[in-house]
Every structure is written in structure tokens, then in C-alpha cells.
C-alpha positions in Angstrom: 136.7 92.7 -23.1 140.0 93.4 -20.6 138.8 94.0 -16.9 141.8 95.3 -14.6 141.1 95.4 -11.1 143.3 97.2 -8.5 143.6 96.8 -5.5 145.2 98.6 -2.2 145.6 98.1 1.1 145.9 100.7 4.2 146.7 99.1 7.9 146.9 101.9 10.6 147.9 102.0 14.1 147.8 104.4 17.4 149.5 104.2 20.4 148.2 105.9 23.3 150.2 106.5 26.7 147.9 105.4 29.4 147.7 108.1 32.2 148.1 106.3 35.1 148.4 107.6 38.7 151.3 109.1 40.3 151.9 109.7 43.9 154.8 111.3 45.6 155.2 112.1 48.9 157.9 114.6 50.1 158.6 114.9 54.2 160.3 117.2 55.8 161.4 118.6 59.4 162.2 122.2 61.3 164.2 122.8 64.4 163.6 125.6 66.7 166.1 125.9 69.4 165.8 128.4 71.9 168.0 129.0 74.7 167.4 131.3 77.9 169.3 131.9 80.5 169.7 130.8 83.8 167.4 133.3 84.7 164.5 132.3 82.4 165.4 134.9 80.2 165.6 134.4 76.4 169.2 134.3 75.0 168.9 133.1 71.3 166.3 131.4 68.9 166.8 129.2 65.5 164.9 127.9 63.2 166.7 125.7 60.9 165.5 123.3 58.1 166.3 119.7 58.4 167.7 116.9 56.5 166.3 113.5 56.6 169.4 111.3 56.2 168.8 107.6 54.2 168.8 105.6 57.1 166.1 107.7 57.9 164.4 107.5 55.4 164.8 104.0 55.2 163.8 103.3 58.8 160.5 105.5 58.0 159.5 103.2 55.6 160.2 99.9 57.0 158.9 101.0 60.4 155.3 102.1 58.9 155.0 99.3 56.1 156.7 96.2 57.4 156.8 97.1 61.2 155.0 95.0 63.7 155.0 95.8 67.4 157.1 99.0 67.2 157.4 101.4 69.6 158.6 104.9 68.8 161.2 106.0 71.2 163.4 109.7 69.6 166.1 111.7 71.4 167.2 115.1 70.0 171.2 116.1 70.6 173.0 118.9 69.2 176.0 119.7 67.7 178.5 121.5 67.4 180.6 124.6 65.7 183.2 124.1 62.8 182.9 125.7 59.6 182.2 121.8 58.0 179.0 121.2 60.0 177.5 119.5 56.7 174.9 117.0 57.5 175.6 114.5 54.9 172.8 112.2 53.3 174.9 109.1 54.0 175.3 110.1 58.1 174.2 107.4 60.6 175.3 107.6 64.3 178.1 105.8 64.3 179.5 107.6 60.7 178.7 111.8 60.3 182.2 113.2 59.7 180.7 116.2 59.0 179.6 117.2 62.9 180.5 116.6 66.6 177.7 116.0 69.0 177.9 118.7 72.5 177.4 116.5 75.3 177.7 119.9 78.0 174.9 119.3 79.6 173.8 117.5 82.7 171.0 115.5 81.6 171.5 111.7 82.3 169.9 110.8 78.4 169.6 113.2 75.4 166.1 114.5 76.0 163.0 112.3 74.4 161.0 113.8 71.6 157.9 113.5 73.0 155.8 113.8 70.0 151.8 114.8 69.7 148.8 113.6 67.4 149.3 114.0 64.3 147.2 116.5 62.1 144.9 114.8 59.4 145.5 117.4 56.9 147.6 117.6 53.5 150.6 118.1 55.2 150.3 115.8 57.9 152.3 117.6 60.7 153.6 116.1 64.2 155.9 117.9 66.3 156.9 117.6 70.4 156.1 121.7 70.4 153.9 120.3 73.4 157.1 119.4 75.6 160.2 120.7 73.8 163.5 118.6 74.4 165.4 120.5 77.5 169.2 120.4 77.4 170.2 121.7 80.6 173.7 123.0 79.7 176.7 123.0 82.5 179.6 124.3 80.6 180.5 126.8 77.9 180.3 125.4 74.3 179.2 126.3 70.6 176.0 124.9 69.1 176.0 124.7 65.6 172.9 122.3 65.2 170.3 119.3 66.2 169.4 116.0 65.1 166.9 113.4 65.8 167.9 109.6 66.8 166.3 106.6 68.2 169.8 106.5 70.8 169.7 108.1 74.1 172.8 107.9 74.6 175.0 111.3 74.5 177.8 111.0 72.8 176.6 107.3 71.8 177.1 105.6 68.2 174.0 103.4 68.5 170.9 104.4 67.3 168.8 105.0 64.2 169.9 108.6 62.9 166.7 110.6 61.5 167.6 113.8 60.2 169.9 116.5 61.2 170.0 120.4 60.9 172.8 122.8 61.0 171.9 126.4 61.5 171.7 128.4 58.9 173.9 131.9 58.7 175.2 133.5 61.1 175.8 129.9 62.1 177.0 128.4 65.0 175.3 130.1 68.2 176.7 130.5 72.1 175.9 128.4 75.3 176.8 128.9 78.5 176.9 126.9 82.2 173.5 127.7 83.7 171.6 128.1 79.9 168.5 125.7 79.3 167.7 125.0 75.4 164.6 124.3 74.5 164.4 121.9 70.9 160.9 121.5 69.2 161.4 119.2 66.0 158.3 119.4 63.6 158.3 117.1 60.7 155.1 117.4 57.7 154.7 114.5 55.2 153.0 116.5 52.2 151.7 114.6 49.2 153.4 116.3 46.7 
């Protein structure tokens, strides 16, 4: 009597990917600028989308997660015209080759952004539409955008630079001695 046994043998493996959570969270800012005349009268408006350089961006996140103490302190300026007024990701106050600030205007600081509560919902929105920024202009010059900084100085290098916005087509806009521009800069934070 022959018995043959046989014998085989099956290994078998799965991978799974785990599906783990993912957050992102994409912020972003608007400009309104509206300038009236001496006599109260309204000249121009812009709206104009912003962006929110590295520094920024930077400063954002060290403020909120490794900040202690901090006290929020933000001027708007403005620009102005040339056919290169590219806000550049890599701008800071001291380095944005891209624009000139306007300093024709008689206020003694740029104007603060005076900001309000805010809003608890997804986006989270916060804007100074409360008490715009007024540049009280005393000569003739071209505007061709905003930005936001921690500097108050105009024409000053120092400073934490936040965003800036050049206006979108037809571009570069007219002020004149006497005209008063209003700026209301409204930033969401939308987890995207």
C-alpha cells in the first residue's frame, strides 16, 4: 500500500488606506474703497480681492498659535498707479517692487483698521465696515490699490505686511486735493 499526501499552502494579505481626517482652511480678504468728494459726494467705488502675502500668512499663524500677550494694532495705505502694480507673494514692507505706497494725504498715521467681532459661522468674517479707514487726501495722485500692515507709518518700511490688493480693470482710479477715501478690509477664514 503507497499513500501520497499533498500538500499546499495559501498566505493572503490586504492593505487598507486608513481614512483619516483632513482639514484645510483657506482665508481670504476684500477691499472696498470709496472716495467722495469734498463735498460728500461719491466719486468712485472698488471692490478688489486681496492677496495675503507669506509674511502674512506667517504672522497669522504664529500670532494665533504661539502668541502670548498680543495686541492687534492694523493700518491700511494705498498704492499707487503703474502698469506693474503686482502684489507679489514674497512682498514685506520694506521689499514689494511691484507698488509705490501714496502718501497724499494729511493724516498724521495711515488710518487704523479698526476691526469688529467676528462672526461664528463657516466663514468666520471680521471686517472694520463699522469705521472704514479715512484717508483724507490733499493733493492730486493715482490709486491703483490697498494693503493692510501692522506699521503706521506712511511711507514707512517697518511693519508686518498682511495682504495687498490692486484693482482690478479698468485699474488705477483718480484722487484729488479735498477727496476723502473711505477703505473697509473684510477678511473670511472658510474651512475649506
Amino acid at each position: 500500500m503507497l499513500t501520497k499526501a499533498k500538500s499546499a499552502e495559501t498566505v493572503g494579505a490586504n492593505v487598507h488606506k486608513g481614512n483619516g481626517t483632513s482639514e484645510r482652511l483657506k482665508g481670504g480678504g476684500i477691499f472696498t474703497v470709496r472716495c467722495h468728494t469734498k463735498d460728500g459726494n461719491l466719486k468712485w467705488e472698488k471692490k478688489s480681492h486681496n492677496l495675503v502675502v507669506n509674511i502674512g500668512l506667517a504672522d497669522m499663524n504664529t500670532r494665533y498659535f504661539k502668541g502670548s500677550g498680543y495686541t492687534a494694532a492694523w493700518y491700511i495705505g494705498i498704492y499707487g498707479s503703474a502698469a506693474s502694480n503686482n502684489p507679489s507673494s514674497t512682498d514685506t514692507m520694506s521689499s514689494h517692487a511691484g507698488w509705490t505706497e501714496v502718501t497724499a494725504y494729511s493724516n498724521a498715521t495711515r488710518p487704523a483698521a479698526t476691526f469688529g467681532a467676528a462672526t461664528t459661522a463657516d466663514p468666520s468674517v471680521i471686517a472694520n465696515s463699522a469705521s472704514p479707514a479715512q484717508f483724507l487726501i490733499n493733493a492730486s495722485a493715482n490709486v491703483g490699490g490697498a494693503f493692510l500692515t501692522s506699521g503706521d507709518l506712511p511711507g514707512g518700511t517697518s511693519g508686518t505686511l498682511f495682504s495687498a490688493s490692486d484693482f482690478a480693470a479698468p485699474g488705477d482710479r483718480v484722487v484729488q486735493n479735498g477727496d476723502v477715501l473711505f477703505v473697509t478690509y473684510t477678511f473670511s477664514l472658510d474651512a475649506a
